[in-house]
N, C-alpha and C positions, 0 to 999 in steps of 0.2 A: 594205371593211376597209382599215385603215392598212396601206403596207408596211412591213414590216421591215425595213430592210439587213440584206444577210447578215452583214456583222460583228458583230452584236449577238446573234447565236447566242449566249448568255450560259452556256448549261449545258457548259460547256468550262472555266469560269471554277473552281466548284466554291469550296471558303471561302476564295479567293486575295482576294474582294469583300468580307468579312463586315465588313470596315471600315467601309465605304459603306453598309449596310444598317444597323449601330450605329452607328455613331458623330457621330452628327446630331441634337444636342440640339433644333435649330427646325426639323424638318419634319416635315409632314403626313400621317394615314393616310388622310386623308377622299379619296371619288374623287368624279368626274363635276363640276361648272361652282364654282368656289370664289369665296368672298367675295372680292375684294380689296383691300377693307377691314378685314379679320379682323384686332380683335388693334391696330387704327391709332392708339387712346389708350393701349395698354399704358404701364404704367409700367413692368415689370420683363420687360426682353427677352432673352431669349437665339437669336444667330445663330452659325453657324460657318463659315467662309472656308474652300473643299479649294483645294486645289492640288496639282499634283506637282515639288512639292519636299520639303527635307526639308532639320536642319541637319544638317551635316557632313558632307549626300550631294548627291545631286541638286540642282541649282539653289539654293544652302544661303543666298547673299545674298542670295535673293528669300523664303525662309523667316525666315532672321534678320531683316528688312525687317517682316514682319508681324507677326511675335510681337511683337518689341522697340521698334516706332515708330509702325505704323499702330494694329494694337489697341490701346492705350495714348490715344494721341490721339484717337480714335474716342470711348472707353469717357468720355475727360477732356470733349469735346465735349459725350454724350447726357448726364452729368450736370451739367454747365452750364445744361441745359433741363428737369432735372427725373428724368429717365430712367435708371433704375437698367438698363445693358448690359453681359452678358456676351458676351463673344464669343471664340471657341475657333476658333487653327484647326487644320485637319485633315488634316497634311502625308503627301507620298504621295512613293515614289522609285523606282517601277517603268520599265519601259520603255514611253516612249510607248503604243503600241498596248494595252498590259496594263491599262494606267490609263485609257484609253478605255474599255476595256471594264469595268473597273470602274465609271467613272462610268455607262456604259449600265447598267449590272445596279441600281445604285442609283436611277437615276432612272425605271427600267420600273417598279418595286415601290413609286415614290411616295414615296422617302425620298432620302438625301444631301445635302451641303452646303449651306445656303441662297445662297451665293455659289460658283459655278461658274468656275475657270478652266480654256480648251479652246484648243484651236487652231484658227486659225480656218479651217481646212478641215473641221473637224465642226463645223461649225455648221449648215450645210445636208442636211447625216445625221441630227442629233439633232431637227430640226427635224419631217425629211419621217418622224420613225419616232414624234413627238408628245412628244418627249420633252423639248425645251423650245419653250418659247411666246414672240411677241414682248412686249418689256419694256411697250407698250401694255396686252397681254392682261393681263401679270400684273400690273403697279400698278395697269391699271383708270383710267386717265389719259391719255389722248393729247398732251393739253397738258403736265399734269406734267414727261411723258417727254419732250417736244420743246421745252421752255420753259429745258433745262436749260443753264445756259450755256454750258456746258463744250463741248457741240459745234460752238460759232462758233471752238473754236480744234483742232478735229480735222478734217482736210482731208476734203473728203465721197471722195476717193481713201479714205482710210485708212478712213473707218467703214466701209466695206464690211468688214472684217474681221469685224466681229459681226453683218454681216447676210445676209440669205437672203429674195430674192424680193423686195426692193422693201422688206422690215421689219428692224425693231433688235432684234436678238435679248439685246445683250448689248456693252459699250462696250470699245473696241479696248485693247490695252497699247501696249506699243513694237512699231514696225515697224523694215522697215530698204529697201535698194532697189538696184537692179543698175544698173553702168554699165560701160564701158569702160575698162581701164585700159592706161598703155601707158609704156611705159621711156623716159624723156626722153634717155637717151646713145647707146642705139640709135636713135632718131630720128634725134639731132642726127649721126650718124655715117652714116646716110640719105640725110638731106636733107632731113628731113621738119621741121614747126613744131611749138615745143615748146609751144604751144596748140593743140594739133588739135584740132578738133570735125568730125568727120564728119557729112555732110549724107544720106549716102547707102548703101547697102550697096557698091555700086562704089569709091565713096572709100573704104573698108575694105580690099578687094579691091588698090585702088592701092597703101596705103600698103602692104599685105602684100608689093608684087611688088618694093617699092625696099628693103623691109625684107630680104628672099631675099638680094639680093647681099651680105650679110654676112658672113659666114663664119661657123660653127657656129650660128647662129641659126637659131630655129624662130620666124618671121613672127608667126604667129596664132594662138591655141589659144582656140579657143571648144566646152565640155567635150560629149563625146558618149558615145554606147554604151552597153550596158547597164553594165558593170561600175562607172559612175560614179552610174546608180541615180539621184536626181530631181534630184541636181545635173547631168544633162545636160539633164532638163527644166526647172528652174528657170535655171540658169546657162546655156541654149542654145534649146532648140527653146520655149518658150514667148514668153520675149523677142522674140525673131526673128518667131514666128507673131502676135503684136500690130504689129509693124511691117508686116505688110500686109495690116492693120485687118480680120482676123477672131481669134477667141476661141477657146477653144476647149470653150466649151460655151454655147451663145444659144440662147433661145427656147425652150427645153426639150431641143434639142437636141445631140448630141456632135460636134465637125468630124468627118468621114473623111474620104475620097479628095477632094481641091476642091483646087483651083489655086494655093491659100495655102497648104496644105499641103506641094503639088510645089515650090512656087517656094522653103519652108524647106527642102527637102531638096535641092534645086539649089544653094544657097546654101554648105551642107553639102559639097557633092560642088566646088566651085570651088576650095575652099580644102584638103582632104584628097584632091581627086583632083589637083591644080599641084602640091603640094611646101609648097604655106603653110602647111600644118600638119602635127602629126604622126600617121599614125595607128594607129599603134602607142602611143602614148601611151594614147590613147583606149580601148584593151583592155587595160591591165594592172589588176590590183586597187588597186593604190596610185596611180593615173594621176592623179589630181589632188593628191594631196600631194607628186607629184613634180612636176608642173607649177609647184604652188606655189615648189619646190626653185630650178627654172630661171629663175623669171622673178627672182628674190630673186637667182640669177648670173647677171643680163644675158643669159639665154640664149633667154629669148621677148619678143616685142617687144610683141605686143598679147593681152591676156587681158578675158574679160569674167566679171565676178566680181562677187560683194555686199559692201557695204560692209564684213562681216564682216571681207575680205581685207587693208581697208586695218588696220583695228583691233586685227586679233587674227592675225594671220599674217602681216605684213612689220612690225609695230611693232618699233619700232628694239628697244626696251630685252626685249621681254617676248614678241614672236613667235615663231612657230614656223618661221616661215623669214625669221628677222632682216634687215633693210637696214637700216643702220646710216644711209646717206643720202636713208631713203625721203622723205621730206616736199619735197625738190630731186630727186632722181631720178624719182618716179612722177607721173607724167600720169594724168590721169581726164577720162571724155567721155561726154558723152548718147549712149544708143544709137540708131541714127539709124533711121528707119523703112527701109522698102527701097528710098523717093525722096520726096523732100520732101511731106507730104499726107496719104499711103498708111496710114496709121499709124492703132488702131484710134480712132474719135472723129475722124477725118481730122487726127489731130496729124503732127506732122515730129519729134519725138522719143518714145521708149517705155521701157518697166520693166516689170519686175516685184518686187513683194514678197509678205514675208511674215510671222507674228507671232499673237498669238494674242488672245483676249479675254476677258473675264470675265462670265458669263453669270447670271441670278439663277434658282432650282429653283422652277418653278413651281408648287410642294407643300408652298413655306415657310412657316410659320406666321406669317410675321412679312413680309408683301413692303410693306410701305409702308418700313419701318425696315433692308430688304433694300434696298431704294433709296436711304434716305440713305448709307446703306454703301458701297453702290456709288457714288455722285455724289462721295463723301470721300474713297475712293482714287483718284478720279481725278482732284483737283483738283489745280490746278500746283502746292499747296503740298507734297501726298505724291507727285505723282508725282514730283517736285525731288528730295524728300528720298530715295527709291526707289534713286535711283542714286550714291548716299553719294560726292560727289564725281567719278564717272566720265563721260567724255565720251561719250556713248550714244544713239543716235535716240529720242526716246521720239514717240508718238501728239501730244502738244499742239505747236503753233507757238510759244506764247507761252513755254513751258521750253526750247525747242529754241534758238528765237533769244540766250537769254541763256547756259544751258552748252554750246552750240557754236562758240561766239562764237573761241574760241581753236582751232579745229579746220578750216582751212576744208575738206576733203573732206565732214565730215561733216554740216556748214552744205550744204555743197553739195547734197546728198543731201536733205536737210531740205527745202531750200528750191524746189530745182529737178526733182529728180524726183520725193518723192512725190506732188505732185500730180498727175503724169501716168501715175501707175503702173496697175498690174493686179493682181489676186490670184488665184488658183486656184479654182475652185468647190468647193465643200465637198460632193461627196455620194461618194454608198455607192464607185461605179462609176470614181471619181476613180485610184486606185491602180491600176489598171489599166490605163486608157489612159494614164496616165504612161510603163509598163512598156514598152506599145505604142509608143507614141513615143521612147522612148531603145532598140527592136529596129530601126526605122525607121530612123535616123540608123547605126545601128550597120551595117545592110543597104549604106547608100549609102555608109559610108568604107570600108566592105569591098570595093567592088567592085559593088552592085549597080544596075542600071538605076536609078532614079527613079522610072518607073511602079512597075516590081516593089515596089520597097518600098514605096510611097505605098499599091498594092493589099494586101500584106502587114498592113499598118499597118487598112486597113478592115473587113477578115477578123478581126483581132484587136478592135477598135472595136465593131463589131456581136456579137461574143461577147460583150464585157463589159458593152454595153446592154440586151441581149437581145432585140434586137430594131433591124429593117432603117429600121422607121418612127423609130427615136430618134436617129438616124446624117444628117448633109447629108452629100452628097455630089454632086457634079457634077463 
């Protein structure tokens, strides 16, 4: 029998779903091995695009984007060739999780959107619970699917976003990527080069102990504890755990207690048990929007943060914690493995992202015409148009080189680390050991040993695997 994630306990849900289950003009009630060809000379199609968005709520520029410029173009295309398309989308503005599980409820009963967008940490949930198939399975094309041009300009880093196990479940959106950022006046007030590039966790370590003699400065805040929630995983202990080139989920299995683990929480304990950090910071509910606060008043020297931070929280005009001289003031740098090599893939610099994909229901009535659909939103011309002027990461190289061109962090970003990034694995048991991993850090700026937590942390791992065989540990 398939497993289930436990998330997809569905009868909790109740008619919060009944959207999902109506509201899907092209899909299928038929069960067991479907044509994928059904429907592939249709002249009169009807698909429908969900999303969670919605106008004037959720995500409403990525709703306005579809209603008013993809469907329309889409529609003006199929009948250029003949092809009488309707196509409806099916805007959602719940809270993540709610809308998860709405798409599960809809997709277990064999109906829902014929064009899926998810994040791409459920992809490998939806997947292992059968609830999507790879985009192979369901165009029924191998070639088709991989003939498609558009992937010579999406970094094979970034398709991992829609895949699971080695397949394409579904083609990536925008991503985005984590680096080092660090205040060019406390540097230069240091001693330090207003081109840093750290080669090493130690050269981190250094610039933090020249950064200390400062006065009211807090050296390094790289975010921890629970209270900061998967921004300590994502913005800390994941980064870090690529830099000395383990994962944290290979081969089937979850890291625990292993060496890569101790030596991120050593890392942890250098800079919060010296003075380089703050760790009180790290336990308040607000602790990273007030980190934001400080480094925006010259008062942290090195932060390691996602693109988001340069874009939408120290932007001069429109942030949430304004610099008026950001674009001369802030430094940005590769995050550097823990020594040159080390790094997972034996690289010398690392990342993490993340972002979401758009996946096709493998119960659509219509999957060949679901495919052109899908290959049209993501061609450089809509996904150009997508970001109605704004300067933005998106999935292709080829849009990125030309509306980043005026931006260099985020050309930077574009160019130099997604390629070497990571992403989170997508399954049930994910949320959990997140949890575990930001008690871990949290154990080590508190005061605790490094074993202790590291063992803490495996205790908790092995509960949320279920089991001793799904855990490495050495």
């Amino acid at each position: 029998m398939r497993r289930i994630p436990p998330l997809f306990r569905l009868a909790v849900l109740g008619s919060a779903a009944t959207v999902l289950l109506t509201g899907c003009l092209g899909s299928s009630d038929s069960g067991g091995e479907q044509d994928t060809n059904r429907n592939a000379d249709a002249k009169k199609v009807e698909l429908v695009i969900g999303a969670n968005a919605v106008k004037g709520g959720k995500n409403t520029a990525g709703a306005e984007f579809t209603e008013t410029v993809l469907i329309p173009k889409f529609v003006e295309a199929q009948k250029a060739k003949g092809v009488d398309v309707t196509v409806k989308f099916q805007g959602d503005g719940s809270e993540d999780e709610v809308y998860k599980q709405k798409l599960a409820l809809g997709l277990s009963n064999k109906t829902g959107p014929d064009l899926i967008n998810v994040d791409g940490i459920w992809v490998g949930e939806f997947a292992q619970a059968g609830y999507l198939k790879p985009l192979t399975d369901t165009v029924g094309d191998a070639a088709k699917v991989d003939d498609w041009d558009g992937w010579k300009q999406i970094p094979d880093a970034v398709q991992q976003l829609g895949m699971f196990d080695g397949k394409r479940y579904g083609v990536p959106g925008g991503t985005d990527g984590r680096v080092l950022y660090f205040n060019k006046k406390l540097f230069a007030q240091a001693g330090l080069p207003a081109d840093w590039q750290p080669k090493s966790w130690d050269e981190i370590i250094q610039a933090g102990q020249a950064l200390k003699k400062l006065p009211g400065v807090k050296p390094i805040q790289i975010n921890a504890g629970t209270a900061m929630g998967e921004a300590t995983t994502m913005q800390g202990v994941l980064p870090l755990l690529v830099g000395t080139g383990a994962t944290i989920h290979t081969d089937g299995k979850w890291l625990g207690d292993t060496p890569q683990l101790r030596q991120v929480l050593d890392f942890y304990k250098s800079i919060y048990g010296s003075g380089l950090g703050d760790p009180i910071l790290q336990r308040e509910a607000k602790g990273r929007d007030k980190s934001f606060a400080e480094f925006a008043a010259n008062k942290i020297g090195i932060l390691l943060e996602g693109d988001y931070f340069w874009r939408s929280v120290v932007e001069p005009k429109s942030g949430v914690a304004k610099m008026a001289d950001r674009d001369t003031a802030v430094g940005y740098a590769l995050i550097p493995a823990s020594k040159p090599g080390a790094g997972v893939k034996g690289q010398d610099f690392v990342s993490m992202s993340g972002g979401g994909a758009v996946a096709i229901n493998p119960n659509t009535k219509f999957p060949q015409q679901a495919w052109e659909l899908l290959q049209f939103m993501n061609s450089a011309e809509m996904v150009k148009a997508g970001l109605n002027g704004a300067a933005k990461i998106t999935q292709r190289t080829d849009v990125n080189a030309e509306v980043l061109s005026g931006d260099p962090m985020l050309n930077f970003v574009a160019t130099k680390v997604l390629p070497i990034t990571q992403y989170r694995p997508g399954l049930a048991e994910y949320p959990q050991v997140s949890a575990a991993l930001q008690q871990a850090t949290a154990d080590v700026i508190g005061g605790k040993p490094t074993e202790a937590a590291a063992k803490g942390y495996q205790t908790a791992v092995v509960a949320a695997a279920g089991s001793k065989d799904k855990v490495t540990s050495n």
